[in-house]
Structures are given as C-alpha cells and as structure tokens.
N, C-alpha and C positions, 0 to 999 in steps of 0.2 A: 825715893823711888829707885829701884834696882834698875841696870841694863834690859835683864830681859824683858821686863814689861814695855819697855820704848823701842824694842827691833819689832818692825813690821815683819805679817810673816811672808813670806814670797808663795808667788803663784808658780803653778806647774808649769815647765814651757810648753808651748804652740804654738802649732802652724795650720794656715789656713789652707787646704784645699782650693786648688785652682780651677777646679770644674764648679764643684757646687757650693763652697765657699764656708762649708764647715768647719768646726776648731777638733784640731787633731792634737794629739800627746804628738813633740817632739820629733821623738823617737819611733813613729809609729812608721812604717814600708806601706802601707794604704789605709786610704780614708775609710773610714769607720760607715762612713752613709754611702758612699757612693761604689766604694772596692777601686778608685780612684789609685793608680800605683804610683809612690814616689819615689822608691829605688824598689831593687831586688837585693835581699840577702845575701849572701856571699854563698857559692855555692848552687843558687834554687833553679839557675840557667843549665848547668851542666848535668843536675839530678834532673830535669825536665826532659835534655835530651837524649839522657841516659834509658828514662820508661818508656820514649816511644823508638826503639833498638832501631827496630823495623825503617825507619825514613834516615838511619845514618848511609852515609855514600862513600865512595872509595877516596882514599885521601882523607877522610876523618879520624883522628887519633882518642883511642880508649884505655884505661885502665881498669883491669881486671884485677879487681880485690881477692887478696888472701886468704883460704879457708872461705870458700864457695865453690859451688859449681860441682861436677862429678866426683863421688866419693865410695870408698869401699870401707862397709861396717862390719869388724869383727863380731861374732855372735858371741863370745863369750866375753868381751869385756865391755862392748857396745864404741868403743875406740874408732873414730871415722878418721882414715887416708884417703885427703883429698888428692885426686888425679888429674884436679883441672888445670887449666893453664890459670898464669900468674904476671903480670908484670904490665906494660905497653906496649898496643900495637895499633899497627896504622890499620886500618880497614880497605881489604881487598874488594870483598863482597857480601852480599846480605845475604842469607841463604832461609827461605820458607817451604817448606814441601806441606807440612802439619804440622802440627801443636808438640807431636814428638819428635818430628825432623825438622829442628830450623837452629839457625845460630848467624852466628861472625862466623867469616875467614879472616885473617889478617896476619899480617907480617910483622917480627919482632922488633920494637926500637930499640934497639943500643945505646950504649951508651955515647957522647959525641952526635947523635941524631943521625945513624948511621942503621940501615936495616937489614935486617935478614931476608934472606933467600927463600927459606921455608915458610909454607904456610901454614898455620891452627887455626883448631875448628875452634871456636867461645861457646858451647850449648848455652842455646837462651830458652829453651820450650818446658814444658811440663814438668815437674817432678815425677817421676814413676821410678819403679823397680826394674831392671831388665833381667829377667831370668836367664838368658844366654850367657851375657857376661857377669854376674852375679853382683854387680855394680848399681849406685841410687845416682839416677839419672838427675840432676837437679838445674836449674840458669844458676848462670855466673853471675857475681854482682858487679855490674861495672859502672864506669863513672864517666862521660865524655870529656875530655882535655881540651879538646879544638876542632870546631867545627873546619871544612875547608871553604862552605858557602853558609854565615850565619845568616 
C-alpha cells in the first residue's frame, strides 16, 4: 500500500455562526444564512463612509483620488486635464444647494499634519457639461481616512 492511499483527506475549515448556529467557510466576513457579520474587510468602513459624502462633518479627514473629479477634454485628441483637487483634507463644510451645486470645502493636510489656510471646493454632484467654462463637471472619488465621531 502506498502513502497516499492512508492520508485521510481534510475537511474545509469552519466556523459556526453565533446567531443562528450555522457552518460557515472559515474565511467567510458573514454568515451565509443569516448575513450575520463577523469582521469587515479592510477597507469596506471607509468606502461606506465615503458614498454617503453628505453626513461627513467638519473635522473629518478625506482623500481625494487622482485623475477624478473636474476635467477639461481636448476635442481633437480626446486627452482629459484633470483640474480637480488632489491629495488630503480635513473637512470644513458639507455644501448641498442641488445635484449641480454640492461638494466638500476643506483644508489641505500637509505634510507633519500641519494645515492649510485655504480652502477647496471637492465637487461631489452630477456629471454634466458646463458650456460657460467649457469644462466636464464630474465628483471626485474620495476615500474617508477618519472619521472625527465614528
């Protein structure tokens, strides 16, 4: 008889759910029956509080992703210069008027955790066209860093 015929073969790991007592893969972030959460993903807290813009408060810190947000499109090469803001800031104010006038204000963080004076707009509203400034209005993609009350 060879080796492998005598290795038993191993089960999948599991865990039981503590609500409703069901066998979960390991590795699984919620119960299969129940949506029962047993961690959260790295990441899935700050992308949560990042889609609802609107309920972040002053003193909350964001990062505004690179190549998003307000851009200007050459018509003959189709080439987009983005003109939005970039980097971290701490959140001044929420600003909603309509769906075409809403954003962040907020203040630059430095580097040392040291802030800027000035404030920028973050547009978070609609995509559209603005024929005035001849500019595609688009939101910014941002990330939340820290809440100041989670």
């Amino acid at each position: 008889m060879s080796e492998k015929t005598n290795k038993k073969k191993r089960k999948k790991p599991e865990k039981i759910c503590p609500t409703c007592g069901s066998k979960n893969h390991a590795r699984a972030s919620s119960c299969n029956s129940c949506n029962h959460v047993f961690y959260e993903k790295k990441g899935a807290k700050q992308r949560r509080w990042a889609e609802n813009w609107k309920a972040l408060e002053s003193g909350d810190v964001i990062k505004c992703i690179s190549g998003h947000g307000t851009y200007w499109k050459d018509s003959n090469t189709g080439e987009k210069v983005y003109m939005g803001v970039k980097g971290t800031f701490e959140v001044v104010e929420v600003y909603f008027n309509n769906p075409r006038s809403c954003g962040i204000f907020g203040r630059k963080v430095l580097r040392g955790g040291r802030k800027s004076n000035v404030r920028e707009f973050v547009y978070m509203g609609e995509s559209y066209y603005n024929e005035d400034t001849g500019l595609y209005n688009s939101p910014h993609k941002i990330i939340v860093i820290k809440k100041k009350n989670p």
